[in-house]
Structures are given as structure tokens and as C-alpha cells.
C-alpha positions in Angstrom: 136.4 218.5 35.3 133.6 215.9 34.9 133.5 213.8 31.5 130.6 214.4 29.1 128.8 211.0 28.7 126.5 210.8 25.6 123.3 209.1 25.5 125.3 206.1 24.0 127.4 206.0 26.4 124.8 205.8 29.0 122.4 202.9 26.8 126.1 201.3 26.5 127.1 201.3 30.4 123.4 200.0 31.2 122.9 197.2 28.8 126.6 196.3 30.9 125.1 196.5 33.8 121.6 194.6 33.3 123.6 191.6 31.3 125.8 191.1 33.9 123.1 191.3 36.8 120.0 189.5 34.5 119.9 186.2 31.8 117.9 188.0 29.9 116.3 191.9 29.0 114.9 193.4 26.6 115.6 196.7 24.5 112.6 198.9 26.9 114.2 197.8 30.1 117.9 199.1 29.1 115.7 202.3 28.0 114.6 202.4 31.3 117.4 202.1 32.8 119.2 205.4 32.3 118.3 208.4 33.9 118.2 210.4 30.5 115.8 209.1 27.7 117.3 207.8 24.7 115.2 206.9 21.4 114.3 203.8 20.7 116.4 203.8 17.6 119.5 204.7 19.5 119.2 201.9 22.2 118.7 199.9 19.4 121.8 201.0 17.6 124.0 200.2 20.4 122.8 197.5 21.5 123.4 195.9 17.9 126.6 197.5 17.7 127.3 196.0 21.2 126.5 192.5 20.0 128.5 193.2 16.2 131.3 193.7 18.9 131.0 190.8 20.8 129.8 191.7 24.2 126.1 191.3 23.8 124.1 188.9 21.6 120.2 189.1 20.3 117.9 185.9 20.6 117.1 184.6 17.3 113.6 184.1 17.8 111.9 187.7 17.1 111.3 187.9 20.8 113.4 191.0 21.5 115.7 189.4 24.2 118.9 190.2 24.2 121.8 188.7 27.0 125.5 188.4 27.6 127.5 186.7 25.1 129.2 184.1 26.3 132.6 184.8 25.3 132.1 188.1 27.3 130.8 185.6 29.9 133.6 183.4 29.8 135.9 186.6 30.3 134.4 187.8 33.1 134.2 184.6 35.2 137.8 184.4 34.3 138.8 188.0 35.7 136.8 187.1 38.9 138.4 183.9 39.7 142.4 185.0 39.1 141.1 188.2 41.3 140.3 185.5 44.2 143.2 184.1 43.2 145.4 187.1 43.7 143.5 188.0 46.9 144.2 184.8 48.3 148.4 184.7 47.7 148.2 188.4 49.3 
């Protein structure tokens, strides 16, 4: 059985995807990004809650930008070098 995945799921697994892959976006190109359209106010929502949760955070100019926190940052560079590292002993 295939799992359901709400539009907030897919604005949530996006705005992954594009802060790990860009320095920057902005809230139209996550929109963009899934294949099912989700309001404007939704993206928005999770996006913020995203950020409230510590994986994203919002430029504080009002420029729209958002980007990859960098404690999110930190934690990924970390999981990627002790996976080389565990690659190498094996």
C-alpha cells in the first residue's frame, strides 16, 4: 500500500531538497517545485513552520529568501563525513 502524502508534505520534502541543492530560494520556486500545486498560503505555512523548527531560516531583509539553517547544515556535513568515515574502516 502506497502512503498518502499531503500537499505539506510535498512543499515540506521540496523546500529539503532545494536547501540542500541551492544557497538560496525563494517561497515560488519551492511552489514550483512539486508536481501538485499548493497555495501560496500553505507553502508559506510550512516553510515558516519549517524554520520555527529549526531546519530552514527566512532572510531578514523583506527579500523573500529563505536557505538552510546552519545548525541543519552543520548536521548534515556531519552525517556525510562519519558515513565516509564508516565507508572507509569497511
Amino acid at each position: 500500500m502506497c502512503a498518502r502524502h499531503t500537499k505539506r508534505d510535498k512543499v515540506w520534502d521540496a523546500a529539503l531538497r532545494i536547501a540542500r541543492d541551492r544557497e538560496v530560494f525563494t517561497l515560488k520556486e519551492v511552489m514550483g517545485a512539486i508536481d501538485e500545486a499548493a497555495s501560496r498560503q500553505t507553502t508559506h505555512d510550512v516553510l515558516t513552520t519549517m524554520a520555527e523548527r529549526g531546519y530552514l531560516e527566512k532572510d531578514d531583509r523583506p527579500t523573500g529568501v529563505w536557505r538552510e539553517s546552519p545548525e541543519r547544515r552543520r548536521r548534515r556535513r556531519k552525517a556525510t563525513q562519519e558515513s565516509i568515515v564508516l565507508a572507509t574502516v569497511m
